[in-house]
C-alpha positions as CSV (number, residue, x, y, z in Angstrom):
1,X,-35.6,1.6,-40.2
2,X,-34.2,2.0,-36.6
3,X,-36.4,3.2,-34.0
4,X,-35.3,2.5,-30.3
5,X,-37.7,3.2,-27.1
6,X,-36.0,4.2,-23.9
7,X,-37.9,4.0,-20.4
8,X,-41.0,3.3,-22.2
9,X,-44.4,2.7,-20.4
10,X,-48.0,2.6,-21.7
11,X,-48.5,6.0,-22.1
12,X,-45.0,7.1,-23.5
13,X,-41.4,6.8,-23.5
14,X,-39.1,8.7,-22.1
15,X,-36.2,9.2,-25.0
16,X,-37.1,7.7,-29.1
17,X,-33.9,7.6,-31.5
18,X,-35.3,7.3,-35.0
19,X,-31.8,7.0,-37.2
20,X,-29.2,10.2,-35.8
21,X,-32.4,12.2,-34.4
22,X,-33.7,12.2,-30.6
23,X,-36.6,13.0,-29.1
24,X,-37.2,13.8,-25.8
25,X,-40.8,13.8,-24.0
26,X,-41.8,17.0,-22.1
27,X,-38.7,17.1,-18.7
28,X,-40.1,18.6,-15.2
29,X,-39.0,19.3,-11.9
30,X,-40.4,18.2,-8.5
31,X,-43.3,19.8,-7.1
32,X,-42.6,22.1,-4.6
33,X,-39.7,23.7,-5.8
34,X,-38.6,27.2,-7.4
35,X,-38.9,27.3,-10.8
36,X,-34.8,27.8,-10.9
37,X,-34.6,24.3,-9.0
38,X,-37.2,22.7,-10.9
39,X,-35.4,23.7,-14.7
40,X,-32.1,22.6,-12.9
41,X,-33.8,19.8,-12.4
42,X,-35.0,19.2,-15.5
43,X,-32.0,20.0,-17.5
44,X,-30.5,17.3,-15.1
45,X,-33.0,14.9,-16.6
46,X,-32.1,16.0,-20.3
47,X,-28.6,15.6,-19.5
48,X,-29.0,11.6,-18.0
49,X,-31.5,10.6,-21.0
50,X,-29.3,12.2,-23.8
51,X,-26.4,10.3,-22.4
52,X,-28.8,6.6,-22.4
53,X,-29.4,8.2,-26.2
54,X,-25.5,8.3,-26.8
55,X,-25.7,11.9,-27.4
56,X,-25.4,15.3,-25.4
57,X,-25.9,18.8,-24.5
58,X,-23.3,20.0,-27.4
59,X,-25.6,18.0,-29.8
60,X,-29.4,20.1,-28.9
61,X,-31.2,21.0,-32.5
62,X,-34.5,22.6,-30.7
63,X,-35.6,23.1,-27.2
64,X,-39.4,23.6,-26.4
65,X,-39.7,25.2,-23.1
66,X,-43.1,25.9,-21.7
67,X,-43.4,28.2,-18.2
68,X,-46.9,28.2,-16.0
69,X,-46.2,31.7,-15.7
70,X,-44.0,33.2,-18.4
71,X,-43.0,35.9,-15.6
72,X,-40.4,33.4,-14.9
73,X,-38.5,33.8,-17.9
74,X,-35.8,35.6,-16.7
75,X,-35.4,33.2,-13.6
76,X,-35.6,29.9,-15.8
77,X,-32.8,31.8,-18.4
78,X,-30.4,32.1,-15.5
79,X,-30.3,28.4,-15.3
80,X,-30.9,27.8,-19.0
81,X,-27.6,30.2,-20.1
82,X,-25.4,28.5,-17.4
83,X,-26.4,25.1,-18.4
84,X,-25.6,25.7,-22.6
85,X,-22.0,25.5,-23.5
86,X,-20.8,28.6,-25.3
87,X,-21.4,28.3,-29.1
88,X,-23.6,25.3,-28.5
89,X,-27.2,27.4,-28.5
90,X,-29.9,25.8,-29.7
91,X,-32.7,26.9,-31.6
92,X,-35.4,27.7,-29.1
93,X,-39.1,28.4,-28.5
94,X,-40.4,29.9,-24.8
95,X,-44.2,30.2,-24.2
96,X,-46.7,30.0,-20.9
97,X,-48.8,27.0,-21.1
98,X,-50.9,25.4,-17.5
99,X,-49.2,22.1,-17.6
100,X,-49.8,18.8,-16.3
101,X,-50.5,19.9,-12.8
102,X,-49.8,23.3,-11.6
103,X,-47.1,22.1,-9.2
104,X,-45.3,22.1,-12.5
105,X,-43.5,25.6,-13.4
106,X,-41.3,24.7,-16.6
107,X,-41.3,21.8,-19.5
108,X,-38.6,21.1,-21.5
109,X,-38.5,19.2,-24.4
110,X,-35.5,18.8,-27.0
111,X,-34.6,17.1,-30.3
112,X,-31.1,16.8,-30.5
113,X,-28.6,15.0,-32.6
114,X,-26.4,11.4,-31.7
């Protein structure tokens, strides 16, 4: 069975391929930032990690994304539809969670495809 780690530490890695499926752990953007910048940011950091996964945007089966403050739905969707290529939606669940810290304003997390 093939399992490959990428940017791995103790407490978790950063990508896992298990055959054509990939995970992704939980993407943020920095403190201090809108929560625009900080999903730009994070859909930045989906982008570089699929691509170390041999795999891309096009190829997104599920996308968790968690909002401090779900009132920010319509501001993290403006990035969100601008980053997905046309006819490459994902399925996709939105919810308000307090995350890590509360410097944190969006998660995203995806399983896609190689």
């Amino acid at each position: 069975m093939s399992l490959v780690r990428i940017e791995t530490d103790q407490r978790m890695s950063q990508a896992v391929i298990h055959r054509d499926a990939i995970y992704l752990s939980g993407q943020v953007g920095e403190p201090g930032y809108t929560v625009s910048e900080q999903t730009a940011q994070a859909l930045a950091e989906v982008d570089r990690l699929l691509a170390l996964a041999g795999s891309n945007k096009n190829k997104i089966l599920f996308a968790q994304i968690w909002l401090a403050d779900i009132t920010d739905f319509e501001a993290m969707n403006q990035i969100w539809d601008a980053w997905v290529p046309e006819g490459y939606a994902p399925a996709r669940a939105t919810g308000e969670s307090r995350l890590a810290t509360p410097e944190y304003l969006v998660e995203i997390i995806v399983t896609a495809s190689r």
